[in-house]
C-alpha positions in Angstrom: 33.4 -103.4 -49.4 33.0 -105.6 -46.2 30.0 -107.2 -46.2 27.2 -105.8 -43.6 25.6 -109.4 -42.7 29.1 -111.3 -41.6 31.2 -108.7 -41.5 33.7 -110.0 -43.4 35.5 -109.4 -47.1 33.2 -109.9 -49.4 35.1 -112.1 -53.0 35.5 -108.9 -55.2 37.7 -107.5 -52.2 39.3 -110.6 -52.2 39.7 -110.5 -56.1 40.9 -106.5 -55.7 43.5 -107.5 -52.7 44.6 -110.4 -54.8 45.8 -107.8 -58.3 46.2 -104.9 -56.6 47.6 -105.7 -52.8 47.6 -101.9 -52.4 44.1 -102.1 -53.0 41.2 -100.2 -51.3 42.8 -99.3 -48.0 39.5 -100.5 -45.7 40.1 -103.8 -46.8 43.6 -104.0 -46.6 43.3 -102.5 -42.8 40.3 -104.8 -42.2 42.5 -108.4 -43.7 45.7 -107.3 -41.1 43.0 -107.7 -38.4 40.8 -109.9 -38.9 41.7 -113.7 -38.9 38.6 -115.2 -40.5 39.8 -113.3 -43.5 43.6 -114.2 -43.2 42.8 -117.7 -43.2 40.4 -117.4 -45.9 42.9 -115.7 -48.2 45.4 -118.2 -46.8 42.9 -121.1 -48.4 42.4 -119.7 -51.4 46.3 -118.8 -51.8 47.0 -122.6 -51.3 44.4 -123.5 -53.6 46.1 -121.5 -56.4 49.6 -122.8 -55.0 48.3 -126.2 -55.4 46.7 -126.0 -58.8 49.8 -124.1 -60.1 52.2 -127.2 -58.5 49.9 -129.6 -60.1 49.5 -128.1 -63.7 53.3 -128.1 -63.8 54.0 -131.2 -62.3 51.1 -132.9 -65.7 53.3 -130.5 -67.8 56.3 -132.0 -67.2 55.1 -135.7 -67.1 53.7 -135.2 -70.7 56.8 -133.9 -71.8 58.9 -136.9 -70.4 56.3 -139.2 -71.9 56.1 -138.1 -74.8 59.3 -139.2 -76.9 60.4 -136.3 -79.7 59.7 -138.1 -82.9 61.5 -136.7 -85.8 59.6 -138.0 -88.8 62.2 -137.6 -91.4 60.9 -136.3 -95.3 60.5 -137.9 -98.3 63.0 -136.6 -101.3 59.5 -135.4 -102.5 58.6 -133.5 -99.7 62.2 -131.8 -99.2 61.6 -130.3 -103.1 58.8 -128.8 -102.3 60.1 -125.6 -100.6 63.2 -125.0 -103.0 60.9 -125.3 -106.0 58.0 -122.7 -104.4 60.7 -120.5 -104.0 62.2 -120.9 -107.6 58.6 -120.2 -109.5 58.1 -117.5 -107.1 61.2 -116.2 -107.9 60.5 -116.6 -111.7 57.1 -114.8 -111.2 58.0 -111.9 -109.5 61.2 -111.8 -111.9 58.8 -111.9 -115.0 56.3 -109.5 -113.9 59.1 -106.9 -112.0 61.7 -106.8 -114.6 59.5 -105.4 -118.0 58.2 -103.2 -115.7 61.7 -101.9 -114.4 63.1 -102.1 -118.0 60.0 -99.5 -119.3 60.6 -97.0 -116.8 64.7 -97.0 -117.2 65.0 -97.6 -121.4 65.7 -94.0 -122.7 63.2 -93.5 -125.6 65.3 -93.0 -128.7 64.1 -91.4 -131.6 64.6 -93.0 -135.8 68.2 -92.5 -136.7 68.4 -88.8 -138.3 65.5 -87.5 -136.7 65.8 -84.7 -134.0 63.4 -84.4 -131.3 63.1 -81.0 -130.0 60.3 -79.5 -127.3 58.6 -77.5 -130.3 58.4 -80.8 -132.2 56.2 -82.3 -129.0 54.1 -79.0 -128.8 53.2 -79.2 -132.8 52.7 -82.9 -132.0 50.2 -82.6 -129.9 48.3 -79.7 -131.2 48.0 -82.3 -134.4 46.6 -84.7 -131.9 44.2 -82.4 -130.0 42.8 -81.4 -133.4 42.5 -84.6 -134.4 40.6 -85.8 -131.3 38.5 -82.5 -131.5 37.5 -84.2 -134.8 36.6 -87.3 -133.7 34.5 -86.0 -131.0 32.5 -83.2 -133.3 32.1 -86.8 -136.0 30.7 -89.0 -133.3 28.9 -86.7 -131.1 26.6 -85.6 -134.7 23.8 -87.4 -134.9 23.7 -88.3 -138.5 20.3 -89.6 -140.0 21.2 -93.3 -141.7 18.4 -94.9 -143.1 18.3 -98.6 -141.8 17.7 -99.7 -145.2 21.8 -99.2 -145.9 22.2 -102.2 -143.6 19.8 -104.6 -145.4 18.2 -105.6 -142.3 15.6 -107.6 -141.7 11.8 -106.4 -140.8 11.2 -107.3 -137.1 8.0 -108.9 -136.3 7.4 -106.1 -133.2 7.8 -102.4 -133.0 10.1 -102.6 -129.9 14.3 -101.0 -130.7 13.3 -101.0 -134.1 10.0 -99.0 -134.2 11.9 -96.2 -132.1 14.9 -96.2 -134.4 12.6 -95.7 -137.7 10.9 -92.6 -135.5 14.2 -91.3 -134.9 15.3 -91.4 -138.6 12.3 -89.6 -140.3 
């Protein structure tokens, strides 16, 4: 957009022309004829020119300043890495390895037995029963008298109040 009170580019055509010299074609056909613009771009162009020079020219003189120091390790220091890597090693050996050796070890059964699938099924049916058991045995709700426990008489009704209700 061209600005309306000088009739010039305004700094966001600039900006546009500047990543995009393609740009918005009224200001590209607007810089080719006007030379208030031209050397405005030309200024800034420089500008960037000379900053760019500048920044590279410091770079440099740092660099050749700047002597590369080696600082050498201590026997120490140099241990450091090779040891890491040994207990880490170690550690993932000791927690990978049982777990390998569970999955891959064929389970055999006692010497003379034979293991067929109608052995497993009969197995666990026996199991299922038994848990069936357990379940009915803990899921009754049997009335014990605290006084099997011996217990001592608690100064306030609170748990204990509720728990003699429950077994009258």
């Amino acid at each position: 957009m061209i600005d309306a009170a000088s009739g010039h580019l305004t700094d966001e055509d600039f900006t546009d022309l500047l990543i995009d010299s393609s740009g918005n074609p009224g200001s590209v056909s607007h810089l080719a004829q006007c030379s208030h613009c031209q050397s405005e771009q030309r200024i800034f162009l420089s500008a960037v020119e000379d900053f760019s020079t500048t920044s590279l020219a410091w770079t440099r003189s740092k660099i050749a300043t700047s002597p590369l120091v080696i600082k050498k390790k201590s026997f120490l220091q140099s241990l450091w890495l090779p040891v890491g890597l040994a207990f880490a090693t170690v550690a993932l050996l000791a927690v990978v390895l049982p777990a390998w050796h569970d999955g891959h070890v064929p389970i055999n059964p006692a010497p003379g037995v034979a293991v067929t699938s109608d052995d497993s099924a009969s197995v666990i049916a026996q199991d299922n029963q038994l848990l069936e058991s357990v379940s009915i045995a803990l899921s009754t709700e049997d009335n014990i008298p605290l006084s099997e426990y011996h217990l001592p008489p608690r100064q306030h009704g609170g748990a204990n109040g509720r728990m003699e209700l429950r077994n009258r």
